[in-house]
VOPAGU-2260 file (C-alpha; in pm, 1 decimal, decimal comma):
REM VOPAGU-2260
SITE   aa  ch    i         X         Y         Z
SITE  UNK   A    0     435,0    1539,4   -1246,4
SITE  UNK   A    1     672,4    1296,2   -1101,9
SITE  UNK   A    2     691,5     971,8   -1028,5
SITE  UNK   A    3     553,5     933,2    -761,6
SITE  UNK   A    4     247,6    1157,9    -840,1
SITE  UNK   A    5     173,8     937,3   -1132,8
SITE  UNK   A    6     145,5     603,1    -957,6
SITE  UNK   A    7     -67,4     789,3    -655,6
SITE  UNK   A    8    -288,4     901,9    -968,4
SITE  UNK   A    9    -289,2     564,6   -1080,0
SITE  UNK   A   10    -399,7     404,5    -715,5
SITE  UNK   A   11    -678,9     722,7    -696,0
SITE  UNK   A   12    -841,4     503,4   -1008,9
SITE  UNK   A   13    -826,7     184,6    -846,8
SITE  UNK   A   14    -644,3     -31,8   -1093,7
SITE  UNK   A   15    -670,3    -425,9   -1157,1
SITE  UNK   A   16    -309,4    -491,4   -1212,3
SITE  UNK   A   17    -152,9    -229,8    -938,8
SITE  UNK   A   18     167,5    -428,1    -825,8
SITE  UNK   A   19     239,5    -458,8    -424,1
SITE  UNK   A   20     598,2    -286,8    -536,8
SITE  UNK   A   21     383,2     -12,8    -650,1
SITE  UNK   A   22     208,4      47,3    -353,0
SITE  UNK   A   23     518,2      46,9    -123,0
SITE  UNK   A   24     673,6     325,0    -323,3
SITE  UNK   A   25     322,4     518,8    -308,6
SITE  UNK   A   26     329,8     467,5      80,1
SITE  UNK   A   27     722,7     554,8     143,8
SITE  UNK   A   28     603,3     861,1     -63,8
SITE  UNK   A   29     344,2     902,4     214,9
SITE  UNK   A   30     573,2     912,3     510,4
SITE  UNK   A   31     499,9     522,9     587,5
SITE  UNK   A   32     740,5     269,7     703,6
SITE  UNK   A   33     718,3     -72,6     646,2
SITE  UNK   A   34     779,5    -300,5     897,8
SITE  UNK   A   35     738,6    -689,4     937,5
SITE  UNK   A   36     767,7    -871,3    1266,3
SITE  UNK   A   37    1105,5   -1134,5    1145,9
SITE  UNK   A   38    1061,3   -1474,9    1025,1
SITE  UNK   A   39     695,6   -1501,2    1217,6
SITE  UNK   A   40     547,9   -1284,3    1043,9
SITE  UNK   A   41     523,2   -1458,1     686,2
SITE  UNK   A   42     364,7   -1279,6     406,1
SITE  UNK   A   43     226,9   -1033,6     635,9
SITE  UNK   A   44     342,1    -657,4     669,1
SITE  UNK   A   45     248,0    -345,2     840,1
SITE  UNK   A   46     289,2     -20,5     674,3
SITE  UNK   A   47     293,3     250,1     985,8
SITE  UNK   A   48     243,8     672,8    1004,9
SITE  UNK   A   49     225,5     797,0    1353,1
SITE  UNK   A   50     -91,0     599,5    1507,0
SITE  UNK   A   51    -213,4     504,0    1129,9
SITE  UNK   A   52    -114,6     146,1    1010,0
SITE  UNK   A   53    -202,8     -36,4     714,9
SITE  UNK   A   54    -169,9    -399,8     765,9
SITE  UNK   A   55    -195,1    -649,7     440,9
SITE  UNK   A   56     -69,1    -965,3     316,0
SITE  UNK   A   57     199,5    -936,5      -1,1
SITE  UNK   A   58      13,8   -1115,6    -272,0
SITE  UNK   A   59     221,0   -1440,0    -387,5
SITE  UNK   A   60     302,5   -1640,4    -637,9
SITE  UNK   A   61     168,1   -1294,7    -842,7
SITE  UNK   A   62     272,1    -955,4    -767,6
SITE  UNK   A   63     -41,8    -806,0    -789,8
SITE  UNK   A   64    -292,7    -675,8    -524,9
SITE  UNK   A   65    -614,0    -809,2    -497,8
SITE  UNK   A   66    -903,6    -573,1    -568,9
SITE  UNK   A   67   -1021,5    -575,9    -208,9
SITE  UNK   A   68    -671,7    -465,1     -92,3
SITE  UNK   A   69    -623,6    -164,2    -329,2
SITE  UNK   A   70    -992,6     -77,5    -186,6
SITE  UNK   A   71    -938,5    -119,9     179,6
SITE  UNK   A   72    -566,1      67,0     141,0
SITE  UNK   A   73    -768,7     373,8     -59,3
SITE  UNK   A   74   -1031,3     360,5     247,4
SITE  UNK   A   75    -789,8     430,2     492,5
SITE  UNK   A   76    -566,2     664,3     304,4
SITE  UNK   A   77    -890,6     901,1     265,5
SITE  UNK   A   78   -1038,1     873,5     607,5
SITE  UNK   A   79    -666,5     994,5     709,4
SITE  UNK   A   80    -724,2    1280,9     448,9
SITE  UNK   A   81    -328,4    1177,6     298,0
SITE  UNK   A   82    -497,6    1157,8     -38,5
């Protein structure tokens, strides 16, 4: 198991301390793109597949993602059947 396999494991058992580094490689694994709109945008970013898109707000000063975050991501990951 790779990599990559291992962290999507790790997001499948929706960890506390899951970093928002993490989660970009586990979406670029996916086939997303992220994208952010330039210097208006602020903390905010858009991870996009086709007509899916997971927007979310990089956590600061902490790396982490908030619990709510990890759960909403998970939602739409599984009603898109890409998990």
């Amino acid at each position: 198991m790779g990599k990559k396999e291992k962290l999507i494991e790790r997001l499948k058992t929706n960890p506390k301390d899951f970093s928002f580094d993490e989660l970009q490689s586990v979406l670029e694994a996916l086939g997303f793109a992220m994208s952010n709109k330039g210097k208006t945008s602020g903390s905010r970013v858009k991870f996009l597949k086709g007509n899916v898109a997971i927007v979310l707000h990089k956590p600061h000063p902490r790396n982490e993602l908030l619990e709510y975050q990890i759960r909403q991501v998970l939602e739409i990951l599984e009603k898109e059947a890409l998990l």
